[in-house]
C-alpha positions as CSV (number, residue, x, y, z in Angstrom):
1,X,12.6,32.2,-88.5
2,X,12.1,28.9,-90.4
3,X,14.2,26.3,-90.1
4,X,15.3,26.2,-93.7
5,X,16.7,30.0,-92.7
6,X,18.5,28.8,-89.7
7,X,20.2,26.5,-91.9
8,X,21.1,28.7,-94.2
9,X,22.7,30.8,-91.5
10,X,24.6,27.9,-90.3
11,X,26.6,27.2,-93.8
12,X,27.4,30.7,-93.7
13,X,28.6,30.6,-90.3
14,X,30.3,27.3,-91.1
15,X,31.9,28.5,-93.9
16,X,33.6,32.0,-91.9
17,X,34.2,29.9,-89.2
18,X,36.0,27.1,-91.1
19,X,38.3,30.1,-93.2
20,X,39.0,31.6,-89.7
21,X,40.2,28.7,-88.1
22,X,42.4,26.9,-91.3
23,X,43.7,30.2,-92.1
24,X,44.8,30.7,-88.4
25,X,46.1,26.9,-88.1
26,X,48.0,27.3,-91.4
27,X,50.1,29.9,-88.8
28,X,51.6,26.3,-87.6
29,X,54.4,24.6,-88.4
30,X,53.2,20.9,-89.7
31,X,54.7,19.4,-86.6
32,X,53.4,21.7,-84.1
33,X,49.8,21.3,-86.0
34,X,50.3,17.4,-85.8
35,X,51.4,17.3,-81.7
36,X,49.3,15.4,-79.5
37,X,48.1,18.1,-77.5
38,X,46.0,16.1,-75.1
39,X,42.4,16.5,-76.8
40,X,40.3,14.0,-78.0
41,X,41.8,13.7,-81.6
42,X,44.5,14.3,-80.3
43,X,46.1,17.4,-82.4
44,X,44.7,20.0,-84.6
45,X,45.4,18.4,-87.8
46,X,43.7,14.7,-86.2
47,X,40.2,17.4,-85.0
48,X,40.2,19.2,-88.1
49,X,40.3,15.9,-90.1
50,X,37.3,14.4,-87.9
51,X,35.2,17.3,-89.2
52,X,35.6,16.9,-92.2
53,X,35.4,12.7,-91.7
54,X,32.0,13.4,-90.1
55,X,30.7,15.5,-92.8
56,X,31.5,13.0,-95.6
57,X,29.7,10.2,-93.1
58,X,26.8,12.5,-92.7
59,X,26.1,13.8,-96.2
60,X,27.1,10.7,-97.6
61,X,24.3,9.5,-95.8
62,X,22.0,11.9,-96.4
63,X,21.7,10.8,-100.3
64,X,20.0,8.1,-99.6
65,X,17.4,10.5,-98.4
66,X,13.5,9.9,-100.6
67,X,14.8,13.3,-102.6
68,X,17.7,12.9,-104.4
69,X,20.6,15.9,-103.8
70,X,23.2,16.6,-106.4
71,X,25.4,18.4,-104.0
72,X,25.4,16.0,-101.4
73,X,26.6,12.8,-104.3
74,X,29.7,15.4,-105.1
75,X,30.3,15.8,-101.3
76,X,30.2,12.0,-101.3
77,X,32.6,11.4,-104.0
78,X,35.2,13.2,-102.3
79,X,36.1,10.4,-99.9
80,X,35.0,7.4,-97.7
81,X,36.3,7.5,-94.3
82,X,36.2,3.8,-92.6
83,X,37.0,5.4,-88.9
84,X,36.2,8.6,-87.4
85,X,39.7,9.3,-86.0
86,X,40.9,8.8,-89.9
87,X,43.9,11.2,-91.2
88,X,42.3,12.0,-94.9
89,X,45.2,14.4,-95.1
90,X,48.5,14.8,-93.6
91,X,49.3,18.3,-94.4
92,X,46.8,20.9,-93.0
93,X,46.8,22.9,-96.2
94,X,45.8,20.1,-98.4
95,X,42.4,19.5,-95.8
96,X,41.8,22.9,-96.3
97,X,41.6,22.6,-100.0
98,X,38.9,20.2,-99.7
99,X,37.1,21.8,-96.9
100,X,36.5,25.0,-98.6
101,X,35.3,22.8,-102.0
102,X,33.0,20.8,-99.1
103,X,31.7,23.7,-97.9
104,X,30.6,25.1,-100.9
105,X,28.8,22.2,-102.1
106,X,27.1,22.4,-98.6
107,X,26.3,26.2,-99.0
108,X,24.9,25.1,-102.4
109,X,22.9,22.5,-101.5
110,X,21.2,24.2,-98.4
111,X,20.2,27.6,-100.4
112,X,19.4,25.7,-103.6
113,X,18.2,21.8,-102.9
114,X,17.1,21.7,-99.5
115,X,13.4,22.3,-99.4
116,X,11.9,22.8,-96.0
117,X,9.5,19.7,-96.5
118,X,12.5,17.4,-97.0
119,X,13.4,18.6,-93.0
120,X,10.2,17.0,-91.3
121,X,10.8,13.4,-93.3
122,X,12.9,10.8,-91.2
123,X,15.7,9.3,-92.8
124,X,16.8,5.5,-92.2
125,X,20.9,5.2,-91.6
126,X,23.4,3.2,-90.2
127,X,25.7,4.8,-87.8
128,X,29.6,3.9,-87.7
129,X,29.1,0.7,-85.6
130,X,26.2,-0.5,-87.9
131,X,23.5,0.4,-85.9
132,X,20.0,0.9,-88.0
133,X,18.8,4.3,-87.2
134,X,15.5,6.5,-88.2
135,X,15.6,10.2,-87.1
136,X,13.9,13.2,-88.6
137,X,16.0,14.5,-91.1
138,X,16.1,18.3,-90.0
139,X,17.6,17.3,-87.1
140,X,20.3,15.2,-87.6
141,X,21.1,18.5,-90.0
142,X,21.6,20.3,-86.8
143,X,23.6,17.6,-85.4
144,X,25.9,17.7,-88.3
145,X,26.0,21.7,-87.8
146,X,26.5,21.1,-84.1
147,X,29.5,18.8,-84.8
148,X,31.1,21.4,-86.6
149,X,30.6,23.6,-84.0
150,X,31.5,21.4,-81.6
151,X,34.4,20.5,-82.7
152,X,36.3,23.8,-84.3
153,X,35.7,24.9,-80.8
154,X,38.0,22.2,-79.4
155,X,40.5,23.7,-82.4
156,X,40.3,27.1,-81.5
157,X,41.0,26.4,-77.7
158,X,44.2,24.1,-79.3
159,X,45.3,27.4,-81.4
160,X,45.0,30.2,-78.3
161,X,46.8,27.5,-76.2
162,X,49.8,28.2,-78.8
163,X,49.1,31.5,-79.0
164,X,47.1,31.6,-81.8
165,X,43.6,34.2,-82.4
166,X,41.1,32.6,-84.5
167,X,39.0,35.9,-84.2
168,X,35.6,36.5,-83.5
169,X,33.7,33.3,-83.5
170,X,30.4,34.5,-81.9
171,X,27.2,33.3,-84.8
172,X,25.8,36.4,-83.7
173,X,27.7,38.1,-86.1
174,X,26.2,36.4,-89.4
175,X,22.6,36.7,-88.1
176,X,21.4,39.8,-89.8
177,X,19.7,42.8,-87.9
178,X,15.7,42.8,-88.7
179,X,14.1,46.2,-89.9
């Protein structure tokens, strides 16, 4: 499998998992969805607001990559967090709005942009404290990816502790059988 596959996989699983878990948040009632529930941003509407925060850091930086994106500067436009613990939006159903529109300019970007060459160049960055940074590009992809991941899996421990199924969340299941 190359890596530009595997990347492709990921913004479908991203985008199933990221329907599965609003639409099962959106279950809620705002005040239960805002309740410091003891995790590290603190309630499901302050973790599903980081993820979206770190994608608009993280593809906001990836512009500035030697190949210019057009996916990425709309993904860009859509806001500029100054904090990863910002609230972008109150109301759960209003972040969902603009996941599913940052999603699909991901979706677009990785199955019609991305080239696998662009993966093995390093990109230069500052990270949230100002730190200069080079990395290779294709994997501070899969940290981005990761984060996700990471993350919607603190959400979807958050909605079963309230009684709440976000459904099957295994990647197994967007990873195609072989012939």
């Amino acid at each position: 499998m190359s890596e530009m596959y595997h990347f492709q996989l990921m913004s479908k699983y991203n985008i199933r998992m990221n329907k599965q878990v609003y639409e099962a948040a959106l279950n809620l009632d705002d005040e239960l969805l805002k309740k410091d529930l003891g995790s590290f941003f603190h309630s499901i509407n302050g973790t599903l607001n980081h993820i979206l925060v770190g994608d608009l850091l993280w593809f906001s930086r990836f512009t500035a990559h030697s190949k210019k994106y057009e996916s990425l500067v709309k993904i860009a436009s859509v806001a500029q967090p100054k904090s990863l613990n910002e609230i972008l939006f109150e109301k759960v159903s209003d972040l969902y709005k603009i996941r599913k529109e940052v999603d699909s300019l991901i979706d677009l970007w990785v199955n019609t942009e991305l080239e696998e060459v662009d993966l093995g160049k390093a990109l230069m960055y500052k990270n949230s404290k100002g730190a200069q940074n080079h990395k290779p590009f294709g994997e501070l992809l899969s940290h981005v990816f990761n984060h996700q991941t990471h993350h919607r899996g603190q959400v979807s421990t958050l909605l079963s502790q309230n009684g709440v199924d976000v459904g099957i969340t295994d990647f197994l299941i967007d990873i195609p059988n072989v012939a």
